[in-house]
Backbone as ProteinMPNN parsed JSONL, in Angstrom:
{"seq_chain_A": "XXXXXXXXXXXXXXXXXXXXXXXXXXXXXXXXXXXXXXXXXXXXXXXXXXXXXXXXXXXXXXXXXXXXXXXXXXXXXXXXXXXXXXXXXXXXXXXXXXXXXXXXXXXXXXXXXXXXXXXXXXXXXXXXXXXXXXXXXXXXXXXXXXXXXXXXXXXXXXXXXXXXXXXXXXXXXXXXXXXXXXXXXXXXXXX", "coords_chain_A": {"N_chain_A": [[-52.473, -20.222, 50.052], [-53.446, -22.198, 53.059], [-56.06, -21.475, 55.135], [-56.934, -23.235, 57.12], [-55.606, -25.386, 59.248], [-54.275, -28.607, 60.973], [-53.068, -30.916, 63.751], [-51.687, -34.086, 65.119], [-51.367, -34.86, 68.465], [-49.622, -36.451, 71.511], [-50.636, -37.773, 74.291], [-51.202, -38.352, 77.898], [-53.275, -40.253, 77.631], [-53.792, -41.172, 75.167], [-53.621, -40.416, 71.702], [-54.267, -37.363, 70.529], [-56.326, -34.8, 68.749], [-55.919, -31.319, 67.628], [-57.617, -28.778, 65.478], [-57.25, -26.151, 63.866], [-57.671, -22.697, 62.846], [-58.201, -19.635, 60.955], [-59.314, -17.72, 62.804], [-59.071, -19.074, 65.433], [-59.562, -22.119, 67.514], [-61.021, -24.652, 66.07], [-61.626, -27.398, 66.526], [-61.33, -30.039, 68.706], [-60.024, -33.126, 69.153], [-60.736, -36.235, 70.983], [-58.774, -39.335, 71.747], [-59.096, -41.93, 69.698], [-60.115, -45.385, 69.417], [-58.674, -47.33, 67.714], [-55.861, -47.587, 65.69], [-54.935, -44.75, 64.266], [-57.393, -43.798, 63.44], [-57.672, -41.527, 65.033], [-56.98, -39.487, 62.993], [-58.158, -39.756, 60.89], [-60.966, -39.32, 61.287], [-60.597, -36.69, 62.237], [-60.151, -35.658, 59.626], [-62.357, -36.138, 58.063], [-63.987, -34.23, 59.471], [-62.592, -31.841, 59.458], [-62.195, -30.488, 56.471], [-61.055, -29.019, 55.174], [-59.156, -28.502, 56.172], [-55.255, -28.693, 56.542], [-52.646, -31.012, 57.396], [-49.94, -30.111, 59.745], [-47.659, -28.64, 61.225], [-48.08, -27.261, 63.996], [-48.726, -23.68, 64.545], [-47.071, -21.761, 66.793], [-48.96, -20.579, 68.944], [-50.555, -22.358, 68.524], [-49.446, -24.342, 69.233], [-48.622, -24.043, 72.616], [-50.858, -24.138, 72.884], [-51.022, -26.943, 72.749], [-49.15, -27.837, 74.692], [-50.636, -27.349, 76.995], [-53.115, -28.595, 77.24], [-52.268, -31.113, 77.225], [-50.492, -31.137, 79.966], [-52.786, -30.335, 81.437], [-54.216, -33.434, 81.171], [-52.343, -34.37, 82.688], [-52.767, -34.252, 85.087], [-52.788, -31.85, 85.862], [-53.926, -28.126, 86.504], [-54.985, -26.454, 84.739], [-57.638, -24.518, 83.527], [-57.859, -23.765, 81.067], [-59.653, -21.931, 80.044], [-59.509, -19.119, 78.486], [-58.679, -20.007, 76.031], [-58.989, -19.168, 72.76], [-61.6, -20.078, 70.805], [-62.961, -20.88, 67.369], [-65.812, -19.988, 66.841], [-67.907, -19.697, 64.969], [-70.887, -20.736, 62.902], [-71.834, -21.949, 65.432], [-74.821, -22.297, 67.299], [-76.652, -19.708, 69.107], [-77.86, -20.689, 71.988], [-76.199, -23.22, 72.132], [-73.171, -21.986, 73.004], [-74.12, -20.397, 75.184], [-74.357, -22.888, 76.724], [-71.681, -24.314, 76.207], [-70.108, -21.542, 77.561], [-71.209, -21.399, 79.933], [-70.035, -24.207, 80.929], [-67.077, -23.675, 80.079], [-66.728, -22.316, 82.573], [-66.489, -24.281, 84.456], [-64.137, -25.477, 86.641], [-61.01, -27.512, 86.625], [-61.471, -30.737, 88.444], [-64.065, -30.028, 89.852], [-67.593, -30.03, 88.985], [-70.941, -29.828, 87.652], [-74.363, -30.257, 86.728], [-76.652, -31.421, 84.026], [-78.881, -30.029, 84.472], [-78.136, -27.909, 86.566], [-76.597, -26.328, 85.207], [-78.625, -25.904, 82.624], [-80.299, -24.245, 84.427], [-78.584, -22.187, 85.004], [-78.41, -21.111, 83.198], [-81.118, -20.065, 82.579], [-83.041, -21.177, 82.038], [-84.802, -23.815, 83.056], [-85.873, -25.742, 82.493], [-84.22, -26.948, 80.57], [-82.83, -28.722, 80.974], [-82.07, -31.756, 78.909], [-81.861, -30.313, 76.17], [-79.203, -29.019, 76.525], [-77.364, -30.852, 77.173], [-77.689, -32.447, 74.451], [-76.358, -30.3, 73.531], [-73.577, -30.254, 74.954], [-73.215, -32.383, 73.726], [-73.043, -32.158, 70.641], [-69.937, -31.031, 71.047], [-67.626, -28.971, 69.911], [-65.356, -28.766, 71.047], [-63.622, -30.413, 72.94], [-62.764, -31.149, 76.268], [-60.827, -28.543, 75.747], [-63.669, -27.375, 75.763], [-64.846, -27.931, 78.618], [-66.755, -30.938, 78.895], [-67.111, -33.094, 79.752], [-67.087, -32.637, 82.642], [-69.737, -32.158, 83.411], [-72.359, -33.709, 84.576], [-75.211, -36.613, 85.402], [-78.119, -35.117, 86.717], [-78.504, -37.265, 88.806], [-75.706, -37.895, 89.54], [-74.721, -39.872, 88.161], [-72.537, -39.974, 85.086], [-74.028, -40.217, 82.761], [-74.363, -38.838, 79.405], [-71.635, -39.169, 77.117], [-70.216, -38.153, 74.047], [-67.761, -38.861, 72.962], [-65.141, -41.06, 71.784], [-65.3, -43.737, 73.752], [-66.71, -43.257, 75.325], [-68.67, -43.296, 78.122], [-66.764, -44.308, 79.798], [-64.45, -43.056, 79.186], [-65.383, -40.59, 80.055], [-65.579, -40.649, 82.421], [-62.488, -41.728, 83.156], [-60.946, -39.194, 82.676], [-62.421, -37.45, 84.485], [-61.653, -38.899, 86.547], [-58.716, -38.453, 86.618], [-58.553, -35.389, 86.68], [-59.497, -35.62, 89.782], [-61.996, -35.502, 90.229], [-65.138, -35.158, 92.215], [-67.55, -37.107, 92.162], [-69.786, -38.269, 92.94], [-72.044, -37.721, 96.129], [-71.004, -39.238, 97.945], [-68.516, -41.108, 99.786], [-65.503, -41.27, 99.007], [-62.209, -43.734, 98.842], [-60.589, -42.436, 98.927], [-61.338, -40.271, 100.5], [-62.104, -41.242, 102.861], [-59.569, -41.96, 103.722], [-58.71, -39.898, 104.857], [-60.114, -38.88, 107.091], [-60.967, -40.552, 108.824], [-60.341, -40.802, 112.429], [-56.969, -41.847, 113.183], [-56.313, -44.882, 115.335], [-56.188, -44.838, 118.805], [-53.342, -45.711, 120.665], [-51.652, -48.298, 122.603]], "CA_chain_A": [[-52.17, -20.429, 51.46], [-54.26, -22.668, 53.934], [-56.054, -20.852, 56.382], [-56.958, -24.681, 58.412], [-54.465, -26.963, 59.602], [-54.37, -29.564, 62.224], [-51.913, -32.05, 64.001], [-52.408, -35.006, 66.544], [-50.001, -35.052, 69.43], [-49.793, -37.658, 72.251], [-50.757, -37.449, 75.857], [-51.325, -39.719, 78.6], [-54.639, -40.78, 77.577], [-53.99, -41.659, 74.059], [-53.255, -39.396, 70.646], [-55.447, -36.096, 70.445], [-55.926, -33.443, 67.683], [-55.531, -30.295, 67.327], [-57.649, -28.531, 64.395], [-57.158, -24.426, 63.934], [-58.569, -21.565, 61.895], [-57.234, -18.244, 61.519], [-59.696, -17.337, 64.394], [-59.212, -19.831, 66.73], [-59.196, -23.522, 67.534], [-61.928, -25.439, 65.178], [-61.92, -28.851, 67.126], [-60.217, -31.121, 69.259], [-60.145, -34.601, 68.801], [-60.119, -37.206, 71.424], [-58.39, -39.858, 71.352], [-60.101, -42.787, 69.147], [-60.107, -46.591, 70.27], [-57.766, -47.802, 66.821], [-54.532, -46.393, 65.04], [-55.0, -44.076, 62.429], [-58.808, -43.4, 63.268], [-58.583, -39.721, 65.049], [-56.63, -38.684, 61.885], [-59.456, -39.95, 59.991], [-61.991, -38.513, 62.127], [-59.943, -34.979, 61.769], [-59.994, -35.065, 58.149], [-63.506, -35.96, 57.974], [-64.693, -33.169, 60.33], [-62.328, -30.454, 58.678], [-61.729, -31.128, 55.08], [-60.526, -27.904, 54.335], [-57.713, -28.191, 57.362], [-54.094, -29.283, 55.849], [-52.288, -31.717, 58.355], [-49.199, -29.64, 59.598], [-46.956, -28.283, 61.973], [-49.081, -26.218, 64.242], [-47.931, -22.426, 64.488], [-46.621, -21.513, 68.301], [-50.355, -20.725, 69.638], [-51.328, -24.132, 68.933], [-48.241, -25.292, 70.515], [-48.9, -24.054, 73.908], [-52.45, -25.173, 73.259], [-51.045, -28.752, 72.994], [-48.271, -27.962, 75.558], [-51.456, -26.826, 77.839], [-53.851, -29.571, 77.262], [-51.044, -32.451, 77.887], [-50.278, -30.451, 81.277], [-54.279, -31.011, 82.184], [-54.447, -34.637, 81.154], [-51.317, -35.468, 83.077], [-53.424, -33.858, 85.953], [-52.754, -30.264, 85.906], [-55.074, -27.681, 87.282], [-54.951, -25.278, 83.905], [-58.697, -24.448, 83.187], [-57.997, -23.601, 79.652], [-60.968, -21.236, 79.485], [-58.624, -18.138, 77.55], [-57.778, -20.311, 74.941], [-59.712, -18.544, 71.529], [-62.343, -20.491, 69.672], [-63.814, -20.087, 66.267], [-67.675, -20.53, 66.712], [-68.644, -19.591, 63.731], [-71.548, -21.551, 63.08], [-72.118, -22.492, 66.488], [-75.768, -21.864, 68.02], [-76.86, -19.341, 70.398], [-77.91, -21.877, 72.665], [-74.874, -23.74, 72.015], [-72.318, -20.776, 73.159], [-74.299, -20.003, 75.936], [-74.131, -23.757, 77.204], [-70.566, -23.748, 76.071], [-69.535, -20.637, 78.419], [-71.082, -21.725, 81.711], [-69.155, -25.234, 80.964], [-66.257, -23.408, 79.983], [-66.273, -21.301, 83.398], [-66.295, -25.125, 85.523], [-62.787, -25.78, 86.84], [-60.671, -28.439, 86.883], [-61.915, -31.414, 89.839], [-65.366, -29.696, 89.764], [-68.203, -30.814, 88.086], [-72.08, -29.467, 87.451], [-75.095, -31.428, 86.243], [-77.276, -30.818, 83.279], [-80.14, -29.183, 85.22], [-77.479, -26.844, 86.873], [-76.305, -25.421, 83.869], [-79.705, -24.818, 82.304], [-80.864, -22.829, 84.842], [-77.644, -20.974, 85.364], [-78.912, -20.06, 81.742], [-82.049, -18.718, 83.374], [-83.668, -21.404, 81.308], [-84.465, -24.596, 84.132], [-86.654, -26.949, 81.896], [-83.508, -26.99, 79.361], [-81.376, -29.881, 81.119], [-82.004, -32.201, 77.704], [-80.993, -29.546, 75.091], [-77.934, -28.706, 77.299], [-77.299, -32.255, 77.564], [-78.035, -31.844, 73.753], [-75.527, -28.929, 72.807], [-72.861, -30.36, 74.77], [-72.94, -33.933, 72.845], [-72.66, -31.594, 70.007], [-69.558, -30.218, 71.183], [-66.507, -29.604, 68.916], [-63.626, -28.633, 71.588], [-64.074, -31.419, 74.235], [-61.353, -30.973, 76.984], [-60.93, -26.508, 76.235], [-64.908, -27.133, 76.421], [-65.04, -29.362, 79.871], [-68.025, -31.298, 78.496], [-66.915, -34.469, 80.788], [-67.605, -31.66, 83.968], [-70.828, -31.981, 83.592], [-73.229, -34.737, 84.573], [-76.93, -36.84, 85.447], [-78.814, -35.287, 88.496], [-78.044, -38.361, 90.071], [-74.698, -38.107, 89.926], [-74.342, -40.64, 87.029], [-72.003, -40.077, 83.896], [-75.055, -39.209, 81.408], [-74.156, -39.468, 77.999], [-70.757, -38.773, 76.301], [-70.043, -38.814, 72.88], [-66.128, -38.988, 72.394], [-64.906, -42.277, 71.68], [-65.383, -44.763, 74.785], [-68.292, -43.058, 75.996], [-68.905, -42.732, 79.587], [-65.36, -44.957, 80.438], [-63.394, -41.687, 78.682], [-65.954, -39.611, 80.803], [-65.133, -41.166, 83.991], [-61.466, -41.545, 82.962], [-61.006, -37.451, 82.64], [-62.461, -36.717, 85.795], [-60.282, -39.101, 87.658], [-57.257, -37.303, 85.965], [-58.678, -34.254, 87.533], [-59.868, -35.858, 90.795], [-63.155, -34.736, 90.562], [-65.946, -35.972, 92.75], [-68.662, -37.384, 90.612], [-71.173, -38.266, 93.615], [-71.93, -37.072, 97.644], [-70.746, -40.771, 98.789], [-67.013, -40.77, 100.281], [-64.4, -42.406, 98.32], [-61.476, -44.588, 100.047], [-59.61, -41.737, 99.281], [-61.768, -39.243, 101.387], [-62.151, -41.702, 104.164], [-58.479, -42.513, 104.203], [-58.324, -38.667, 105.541], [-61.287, -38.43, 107.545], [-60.755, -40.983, 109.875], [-59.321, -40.517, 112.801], [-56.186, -43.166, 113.694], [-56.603, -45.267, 116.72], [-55.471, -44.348, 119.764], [-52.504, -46.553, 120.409], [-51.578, -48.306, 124.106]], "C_chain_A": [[-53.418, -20.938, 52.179], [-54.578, -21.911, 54.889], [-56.457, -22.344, 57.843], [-55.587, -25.163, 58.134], [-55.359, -27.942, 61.311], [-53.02, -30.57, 62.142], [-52.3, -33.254, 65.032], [-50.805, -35.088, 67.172], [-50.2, -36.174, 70.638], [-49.847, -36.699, 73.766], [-50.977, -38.508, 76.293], [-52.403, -40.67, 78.191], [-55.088, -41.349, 76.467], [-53.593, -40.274, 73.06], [-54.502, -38.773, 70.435], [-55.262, -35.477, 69.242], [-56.122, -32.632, 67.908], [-56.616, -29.796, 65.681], [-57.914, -26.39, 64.506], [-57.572, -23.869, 62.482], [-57.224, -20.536, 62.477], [-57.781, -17.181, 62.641], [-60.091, -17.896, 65.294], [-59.275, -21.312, 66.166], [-60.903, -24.382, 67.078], [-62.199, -26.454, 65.343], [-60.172, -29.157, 67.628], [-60.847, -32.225, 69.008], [-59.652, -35.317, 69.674], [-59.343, -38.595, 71.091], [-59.154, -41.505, 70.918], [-59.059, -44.054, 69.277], [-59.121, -47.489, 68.675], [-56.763, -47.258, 65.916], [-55.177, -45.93, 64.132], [-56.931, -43.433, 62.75], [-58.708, -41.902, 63.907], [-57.804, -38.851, 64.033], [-57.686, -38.868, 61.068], [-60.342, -38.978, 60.15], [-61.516, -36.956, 61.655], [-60.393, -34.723, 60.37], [-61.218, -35.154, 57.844], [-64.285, -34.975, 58.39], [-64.289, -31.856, 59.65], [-61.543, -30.946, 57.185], [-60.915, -29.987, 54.646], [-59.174, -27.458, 54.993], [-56.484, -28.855, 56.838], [-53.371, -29.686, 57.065], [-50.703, -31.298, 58.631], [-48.538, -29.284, 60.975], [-47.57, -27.293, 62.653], [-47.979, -24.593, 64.665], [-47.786, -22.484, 66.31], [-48.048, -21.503, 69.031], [-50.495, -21.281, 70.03], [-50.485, -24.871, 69.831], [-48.412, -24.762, 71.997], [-49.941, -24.476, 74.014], [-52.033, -26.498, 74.094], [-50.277, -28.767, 74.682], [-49.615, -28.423, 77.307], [-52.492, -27.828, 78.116], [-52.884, -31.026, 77.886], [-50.71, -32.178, 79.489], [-51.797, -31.177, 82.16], [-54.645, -32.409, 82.725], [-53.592, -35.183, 81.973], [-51.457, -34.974, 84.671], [-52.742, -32.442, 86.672], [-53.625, -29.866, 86.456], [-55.435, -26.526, 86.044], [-56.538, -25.539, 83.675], [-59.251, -23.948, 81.474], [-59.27, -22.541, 78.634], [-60.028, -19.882, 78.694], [-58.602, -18.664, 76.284], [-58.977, -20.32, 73.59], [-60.03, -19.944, 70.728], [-62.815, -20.335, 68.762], [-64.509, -21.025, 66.337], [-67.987, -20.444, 65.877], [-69.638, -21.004, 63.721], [-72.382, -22.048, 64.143], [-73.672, -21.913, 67.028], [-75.759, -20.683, 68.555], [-76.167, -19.729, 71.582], [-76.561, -22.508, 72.834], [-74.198, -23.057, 72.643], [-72.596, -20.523, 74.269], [-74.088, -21.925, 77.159], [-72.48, -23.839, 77.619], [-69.661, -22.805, 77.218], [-69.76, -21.213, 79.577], [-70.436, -23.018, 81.57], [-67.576, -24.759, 80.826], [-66.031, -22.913, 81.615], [-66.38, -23.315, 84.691], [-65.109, -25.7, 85.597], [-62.255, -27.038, 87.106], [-61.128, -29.387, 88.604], [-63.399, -30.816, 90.558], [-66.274, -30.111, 88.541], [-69.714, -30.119, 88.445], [-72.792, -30.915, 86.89], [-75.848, -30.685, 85.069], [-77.829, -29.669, 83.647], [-79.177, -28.242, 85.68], [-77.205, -26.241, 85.563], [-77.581, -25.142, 82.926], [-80.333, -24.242, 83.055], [-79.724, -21.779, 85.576], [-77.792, -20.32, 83.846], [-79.835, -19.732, 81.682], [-83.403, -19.828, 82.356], [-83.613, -23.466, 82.045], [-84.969, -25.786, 83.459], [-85.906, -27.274, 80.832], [-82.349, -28.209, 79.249], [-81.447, -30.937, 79.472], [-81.493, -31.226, 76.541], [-79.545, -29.522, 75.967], [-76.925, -30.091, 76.922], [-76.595, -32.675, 75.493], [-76.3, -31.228, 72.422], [-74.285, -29.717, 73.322], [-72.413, -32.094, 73.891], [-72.435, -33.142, 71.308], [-70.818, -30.917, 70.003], [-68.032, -29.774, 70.375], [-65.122, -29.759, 69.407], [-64.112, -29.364, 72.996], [-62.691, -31.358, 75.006], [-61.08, -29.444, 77.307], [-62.507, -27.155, 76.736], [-65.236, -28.375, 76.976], [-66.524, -30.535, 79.738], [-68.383, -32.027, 79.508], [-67.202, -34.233, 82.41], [-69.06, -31.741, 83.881], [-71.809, -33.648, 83.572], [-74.655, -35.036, 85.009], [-76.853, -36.06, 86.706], [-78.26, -36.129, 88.969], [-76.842, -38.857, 90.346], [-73.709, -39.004, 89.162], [-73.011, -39.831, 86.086], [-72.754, -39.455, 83.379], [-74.279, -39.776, 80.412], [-72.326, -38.772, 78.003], [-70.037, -39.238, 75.038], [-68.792, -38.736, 72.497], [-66.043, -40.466, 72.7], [-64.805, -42.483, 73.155], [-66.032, -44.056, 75.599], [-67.568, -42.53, 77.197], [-67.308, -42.896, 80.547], [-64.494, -43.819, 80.693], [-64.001, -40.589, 79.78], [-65.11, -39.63, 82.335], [-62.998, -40.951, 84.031], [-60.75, -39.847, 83.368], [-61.094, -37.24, 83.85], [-61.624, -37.495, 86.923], [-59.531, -38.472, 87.507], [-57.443, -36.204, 87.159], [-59.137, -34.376, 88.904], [-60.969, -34.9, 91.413], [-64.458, -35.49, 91.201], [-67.29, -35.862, 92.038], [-70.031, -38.114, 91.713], [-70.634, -38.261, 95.359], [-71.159, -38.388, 98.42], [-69.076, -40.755, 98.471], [-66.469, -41.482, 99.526], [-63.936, -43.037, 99.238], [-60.602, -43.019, 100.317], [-60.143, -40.108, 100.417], [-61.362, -39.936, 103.095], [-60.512, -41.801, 104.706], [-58.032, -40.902, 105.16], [-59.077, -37.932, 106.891], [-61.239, -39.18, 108.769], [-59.791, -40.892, 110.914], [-58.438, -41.722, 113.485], [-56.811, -43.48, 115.137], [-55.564, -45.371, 117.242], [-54.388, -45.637, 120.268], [-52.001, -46.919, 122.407], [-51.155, -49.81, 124.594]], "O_chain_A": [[-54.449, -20.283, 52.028], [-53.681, -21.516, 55.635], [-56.263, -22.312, 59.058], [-54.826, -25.264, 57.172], [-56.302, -27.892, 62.101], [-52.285, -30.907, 61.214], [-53.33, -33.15, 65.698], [-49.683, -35.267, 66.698], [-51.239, -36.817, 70.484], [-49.404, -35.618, 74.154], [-51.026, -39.547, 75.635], [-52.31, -41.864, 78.473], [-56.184, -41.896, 76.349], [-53.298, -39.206, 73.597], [-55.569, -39.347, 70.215], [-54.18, -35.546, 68.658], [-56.89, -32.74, 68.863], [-56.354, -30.499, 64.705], [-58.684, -25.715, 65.189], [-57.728, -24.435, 61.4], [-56.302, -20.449, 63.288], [-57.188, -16.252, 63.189], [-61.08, -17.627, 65.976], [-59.139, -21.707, 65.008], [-61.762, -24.582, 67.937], [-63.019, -26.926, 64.555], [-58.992, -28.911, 67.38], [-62.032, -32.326, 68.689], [-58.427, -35.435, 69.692], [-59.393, -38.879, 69.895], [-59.702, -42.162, 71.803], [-57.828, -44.024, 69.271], [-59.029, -48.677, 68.984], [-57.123, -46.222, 65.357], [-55.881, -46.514, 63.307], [-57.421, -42.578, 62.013], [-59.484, -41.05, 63.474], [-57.89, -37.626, 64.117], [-58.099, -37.859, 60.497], [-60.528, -38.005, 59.419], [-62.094, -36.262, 60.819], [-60.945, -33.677, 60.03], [-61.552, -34.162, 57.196], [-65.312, -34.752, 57.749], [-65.076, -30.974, 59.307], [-60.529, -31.626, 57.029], [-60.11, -30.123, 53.724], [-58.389, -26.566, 54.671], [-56.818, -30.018, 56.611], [-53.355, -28.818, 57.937], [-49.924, -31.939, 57.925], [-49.104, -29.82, 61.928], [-47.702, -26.262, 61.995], [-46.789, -24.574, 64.979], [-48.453, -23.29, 66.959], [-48.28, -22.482, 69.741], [-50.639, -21.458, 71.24], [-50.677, -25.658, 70.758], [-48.143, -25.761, 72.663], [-50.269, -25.154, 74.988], [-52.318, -26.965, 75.196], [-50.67, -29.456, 75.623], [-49.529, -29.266, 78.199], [-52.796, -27.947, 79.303], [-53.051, -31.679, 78.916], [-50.696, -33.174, 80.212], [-51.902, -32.043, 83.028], [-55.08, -32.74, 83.827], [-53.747, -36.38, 82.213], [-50.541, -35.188, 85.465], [-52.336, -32.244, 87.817], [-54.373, -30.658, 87.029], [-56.214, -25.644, 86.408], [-56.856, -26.727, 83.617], [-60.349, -23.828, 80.93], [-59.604, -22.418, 77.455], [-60.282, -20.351, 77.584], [-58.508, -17.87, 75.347], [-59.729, -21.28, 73.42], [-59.213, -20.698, 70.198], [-63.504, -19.325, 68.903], [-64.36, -22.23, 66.136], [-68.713, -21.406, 65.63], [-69.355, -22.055, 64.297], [-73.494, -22.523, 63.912], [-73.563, -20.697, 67.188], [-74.59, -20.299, 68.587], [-75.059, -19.548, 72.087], [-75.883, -22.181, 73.807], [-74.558, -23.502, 73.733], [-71.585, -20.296, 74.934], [-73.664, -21.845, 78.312], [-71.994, -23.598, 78.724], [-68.635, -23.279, 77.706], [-68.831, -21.567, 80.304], [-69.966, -23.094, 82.705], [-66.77, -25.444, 81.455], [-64.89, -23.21, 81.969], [-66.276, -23.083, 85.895], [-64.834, -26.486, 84.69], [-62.938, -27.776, 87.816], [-61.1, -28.808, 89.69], [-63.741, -31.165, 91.688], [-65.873, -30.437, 87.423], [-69.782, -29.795, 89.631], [-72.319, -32.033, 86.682], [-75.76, -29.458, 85.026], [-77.468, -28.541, 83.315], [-79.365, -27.279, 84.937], [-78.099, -25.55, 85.075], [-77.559, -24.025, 82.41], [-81.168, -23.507, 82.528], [-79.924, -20.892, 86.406], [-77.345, -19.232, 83.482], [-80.007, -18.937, 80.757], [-84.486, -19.34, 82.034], [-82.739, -24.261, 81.699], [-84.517, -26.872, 83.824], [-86.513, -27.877, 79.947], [-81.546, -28.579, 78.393], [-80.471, -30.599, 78.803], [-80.474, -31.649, 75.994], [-78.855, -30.502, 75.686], [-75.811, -30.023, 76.404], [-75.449, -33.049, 75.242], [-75.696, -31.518, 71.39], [-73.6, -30.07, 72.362], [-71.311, -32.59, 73.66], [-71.39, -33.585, 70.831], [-70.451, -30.351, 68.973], [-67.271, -30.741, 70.403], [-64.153, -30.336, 68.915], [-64.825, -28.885, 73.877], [-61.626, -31.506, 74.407], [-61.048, -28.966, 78.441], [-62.646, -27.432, 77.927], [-65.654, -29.412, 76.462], [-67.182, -30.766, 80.752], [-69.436, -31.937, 80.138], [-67.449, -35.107, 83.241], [-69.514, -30.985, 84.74], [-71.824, -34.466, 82.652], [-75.43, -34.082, 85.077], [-75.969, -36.148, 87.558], [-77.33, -35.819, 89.713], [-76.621, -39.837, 91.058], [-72.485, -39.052, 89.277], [-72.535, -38.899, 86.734], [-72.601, -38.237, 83.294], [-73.675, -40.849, 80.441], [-71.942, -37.984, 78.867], [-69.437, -40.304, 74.897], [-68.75, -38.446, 71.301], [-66.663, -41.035, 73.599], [-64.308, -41.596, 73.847], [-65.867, -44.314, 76.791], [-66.575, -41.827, 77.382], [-66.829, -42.19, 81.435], [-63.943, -43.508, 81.749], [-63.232, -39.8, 80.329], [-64.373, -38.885, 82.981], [-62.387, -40.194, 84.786], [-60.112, -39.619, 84.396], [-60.108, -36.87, 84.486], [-61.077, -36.985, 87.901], [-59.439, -37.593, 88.364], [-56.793, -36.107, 88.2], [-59.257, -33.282, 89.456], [-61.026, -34.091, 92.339], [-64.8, -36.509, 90.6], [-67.889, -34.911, 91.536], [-71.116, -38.418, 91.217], [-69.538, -38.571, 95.826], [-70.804, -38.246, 99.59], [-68.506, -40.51, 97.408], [-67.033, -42.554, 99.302], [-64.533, -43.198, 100.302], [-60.148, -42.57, 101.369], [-59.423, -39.221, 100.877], [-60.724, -39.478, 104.043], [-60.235, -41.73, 105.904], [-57.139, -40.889, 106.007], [-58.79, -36.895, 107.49], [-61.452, -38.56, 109.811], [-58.59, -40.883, 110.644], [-59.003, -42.512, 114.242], [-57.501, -42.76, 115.858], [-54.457, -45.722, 116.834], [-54.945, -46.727, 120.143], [-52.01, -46.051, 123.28], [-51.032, -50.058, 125.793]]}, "name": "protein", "num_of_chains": 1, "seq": "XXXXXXXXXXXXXXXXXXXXXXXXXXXXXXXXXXXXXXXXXXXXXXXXXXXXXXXXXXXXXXXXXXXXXXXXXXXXXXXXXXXXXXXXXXXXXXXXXXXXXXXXXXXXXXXXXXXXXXXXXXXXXXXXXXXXXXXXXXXXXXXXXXXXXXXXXXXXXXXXXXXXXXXXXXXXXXXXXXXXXXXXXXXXXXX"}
């Protein structure tokens, strides 16, 4: 009996995976820029995972993640990982990213010194490029000081970055959108 599996299911944003353990969820997989590549990717990452029908869990996982992408507000932080392996460091990055909610967003430097550790924005930066559950762990919530993108390593980079946080209509720098102003102004007076 397999204790891995995995599946890829579809959402708005392209086909995702799914990869599980018998204590918890072992990767997600965005969705990659040609057919057939984030099954690849999957099988390369977990070799020991058998490509299957995910048990009920996983199915509200997916149910739960598809909900997000199709601009939900679920924060997905409950949903059981197996770290094994995983850093410290890592875990502790990890959590304070896990605890940033949908349409919110941090920057490196915030999150290493909400880990009490302020000269750490590059590892952080770091750990989450590392990261194996992108989406449960909001990686794309987090960006440059200046308000930039920064790095992200799931297929189509910064685009996928940016992409995400529209979904969640998250403001990614202090300068008004159209869609702030369109609320902010007030109509003219009419006569």
């Amino acid at each position: 009996m397999t204790t891995q599996g995995f599946t890829l299911f579809d959402t708005v944003i392209g086909r995702c995976g799914l990869a599980w353990g018998a204590r918890g969820l072992i990767g997600v997989q965005l969705p990659e820029t040609t057919p057939g590549a984030a099954w690849a990717r999957l099988r390369k990452r977990f070799p020991d995972a058998v490509e299957g029908e995910p048990p009920p869990e996983v199915e509200t996982v997916i149910d739960r993640i598809r909900d997000l992408l199709a601009g939900g507000r679920d924060d997905l932080a409950d949903i059981v990982l197996d770290v094994e392996g995983q850093s410290a460091f890592n875990l502790r990055v990890y959590a304070i990213a896990r605890a940033i909610t949908p349409g919110d967003t941090s920057t490196y430097g915030e999150v290493a010194r909400a880990m009490g550790e302020p000269g750490a924005a590059r590892a952080v930066g770091k750990a989450l490029g590392e990261n194996p559950w992108p989406i449960v762990v909001p990686c794309h919530r987090v960006l440059a000081s200046s308000g930039g993108m920064g790095g992200f390593s799931a297929p189509g980079g910064s685009q996928t970055k940016a992409r995400l946080l529209t979904i969640e209509k998250a403001r990614t720098s202090a300068a008004p959108t159209l869609f702030d102003l369109q609320f902010s102004v007030a109509p003219p007076r009419g006569g």
